[in-house]
C-alpha positions, 0 to 999 in steps of 0.5 A: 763976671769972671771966676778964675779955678787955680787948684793943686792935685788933691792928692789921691783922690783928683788931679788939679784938672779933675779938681778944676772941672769939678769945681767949675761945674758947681760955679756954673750951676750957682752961677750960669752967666759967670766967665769961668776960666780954669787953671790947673795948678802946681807947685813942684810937687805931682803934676808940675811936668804935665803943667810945664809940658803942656804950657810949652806944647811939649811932649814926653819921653818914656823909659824905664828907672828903678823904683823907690824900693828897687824893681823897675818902673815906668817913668816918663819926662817932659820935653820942651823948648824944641828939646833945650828943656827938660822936665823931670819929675822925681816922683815918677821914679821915686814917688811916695805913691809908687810904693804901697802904704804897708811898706812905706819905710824911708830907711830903705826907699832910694832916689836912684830911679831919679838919677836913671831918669836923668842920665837918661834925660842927658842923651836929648843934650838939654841946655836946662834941665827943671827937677820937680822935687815933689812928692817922694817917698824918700829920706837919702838927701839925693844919694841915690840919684848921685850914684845913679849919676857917677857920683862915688859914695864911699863908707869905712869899708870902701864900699859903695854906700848911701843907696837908701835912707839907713846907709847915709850915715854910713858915708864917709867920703863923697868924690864928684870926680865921676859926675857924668859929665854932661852935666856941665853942660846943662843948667840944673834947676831944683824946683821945690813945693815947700820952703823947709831948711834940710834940718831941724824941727822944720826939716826933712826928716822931722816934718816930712819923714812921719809922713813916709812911715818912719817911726820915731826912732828912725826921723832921729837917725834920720836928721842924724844921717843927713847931717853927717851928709851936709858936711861932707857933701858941704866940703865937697863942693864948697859951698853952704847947702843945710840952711838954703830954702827948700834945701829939705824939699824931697828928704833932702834931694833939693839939697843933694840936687845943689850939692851934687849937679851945681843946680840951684833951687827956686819956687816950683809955684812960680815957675808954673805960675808964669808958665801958664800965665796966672797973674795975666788970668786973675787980673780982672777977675770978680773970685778966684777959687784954689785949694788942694786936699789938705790945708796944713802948715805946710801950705803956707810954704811955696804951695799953691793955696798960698801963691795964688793968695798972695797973687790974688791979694796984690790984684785986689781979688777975692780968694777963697780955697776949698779943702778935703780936710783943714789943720790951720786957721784962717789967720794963717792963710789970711795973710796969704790972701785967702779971704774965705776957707772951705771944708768940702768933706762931711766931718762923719766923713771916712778917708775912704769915703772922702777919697771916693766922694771928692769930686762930688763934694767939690761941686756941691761947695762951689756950688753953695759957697759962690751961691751965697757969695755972689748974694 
């Protein structure tokens, strides 16, 4: 009997890969005879690179970016395809965990260290470059990471402007005449964890700006700010970007990224999913098991839980997904294919302690869950 593990990161606390030898160890103890291939998944968000990178035997490159807050880091990016492709993940310069959770301020967070990480990448002469535009700490629409590049943004002053979220609005005039020019010579792929439109109620800043610490007041200046973007960036290049999907991924850099590069989104679930061949190891698979830290709204929206779901569903597999915490019921991720959900975490459980605990809780669910499900 075949058991294929296809978890995300759960985030804080286990990588997909951790999160999969956890589980597997517990399937193993309710199940000693069982084939258990594990499959550590991605989306777009914290740990596409390494998935891409190791499904193609690439390598990395380091270097050093600004951080989201300015102050440097130490980034890395992928390289595969003997160097034709690039891999960069803009989390590893302008990642919400990069930046500590008291300062946490999408007003004043850039996505300048992610244009560095790029101009960077440039000087391999890649043919195709992947953005991974997951897990940010910003709201700047890909300002940043366009002035890091060449891109001039201008306010009333004529001064440089939109190098974090609060000064977007004050940008009036955007002129891509500056885009380092090597650009033209790269294919620009924006690969996105969520599917969400650049504004609205299910856009950047009203679902995701909370999550990097603004208040209230700010998601409004917020949306504000991005709008004013849309329609300059819009003229700029001379096509629609607000309504594209996933065109609010990462506070709007999947839309900047289609604005300003010429590039063009796509799911980062299934890219990964091809490239560590998914489909070819749930087919003929008795359960597959999935599941991330949070099973939300958001996870029906090009994230991990609802891809393998669906791929499970057209193979006729049983799916189940575990979670640290769950906000949606069942009927939601059932029509994604997910048959069975599973809380891991104790419900007297503090975050401290679910953090510390998940690997453990992990293994004691699979453990009981597939004991009672092959029964």
């Amino acid at each position: 009997m075949k058991i294929v593990i296809a978890p995300d990161t759960f985030k804080e606390a286990l990588s997909a890969k951790q999160a999969s030898e956890a589980i597997a160890a517990g399937v193993r103890e309710a199940c000693p005879d069982a084939q258990i291939v594990t499959v550590p998944m991605a989306d777009g968000g914290e740990g596409t690179m390494e998935r891409l990178v190791e499904a193609g035997k690439g390598g990395y490159k380091l270097t050093t970016v600004s951080g989201p807050l300015g102050g440097s880091v130490l980034a890395r990016y992928g390289l595969i395809d003997n160097k034709k492709t690039v891999v960069i993940e803009m989390a590893q310069a302008s990642g919400l965990h990069l930046v500590l959770p008291d300062q946490r301020n999408p007003m004043r967070t850039s996505t300048k260290g992610t244009g560095e990480l790029i101009h960077d990448a440039l000087d391999q002469n890649p043919e195709k470059i992947i953005l991974c535009v997951g897990g940010s700490s910003t709201v700047d629409g890909g300002c940043g990471m366009a002035a890091a590049l060449g891109v001039s943004l201008l306010d009333f002053e004529n001064e440089t402007a939109g190098l974090c979220g609060a000064e977007v609005g004050k940008v009036i005039q955007i002129d891509l005449d500056g885009l380092d020019p090597r650009l033209k010579k790269a294919e620009v792929i924006v690969a996105t964890d969520v599917t969400n439109p650049l504004l609205g109620e299910q856009g950047a800043a009203r679902v995701y700006g909370p999550q990097k610490g603004a208040t209230p007041e700010q998601v409004e200046d917020l949306e504000e700010n991005l709008e004013l973007l849309a329609g300059l960036l819009e003229m700029a290049c001379g096509k629609p970007l607000r309504d594209l999907p996933g065109a609010g991924a990462a506070g709007g850099l999947a839309m900047g990224a289609v604005g300003f590069l010429g590039g063009r989104i796509e799911s980062g679930f299934d890219r990964v999913a091809q490239a560590v061949g998914l489909e070819d190891a749930i087919r003929g698979a008795a359960l597959v098991i999935t599941g991330e830290g949070i099973l939300d709204r958001q996870s029906l929206q090009g994230k991990v839980v609802s891809g393998v779901g669906k791929i499970a569903k057209d193979l006729g597999v049983h799916a189940v997904a575990f979670a640290g915490r769950i906000e949606l019921d069942s009927e939601g991720l059932s029509e994604c294919g997910i048959e069975d959900i599973v809380q891991v975490t104790p419900a007297d459980a503090s975050a401290a302690e679910a953090l510390a605990a998940c690997a453990d809780n992990l293994t004691r669910s699979a453990r009981e869950w597939v004991a009672k499900w092959k029964n």
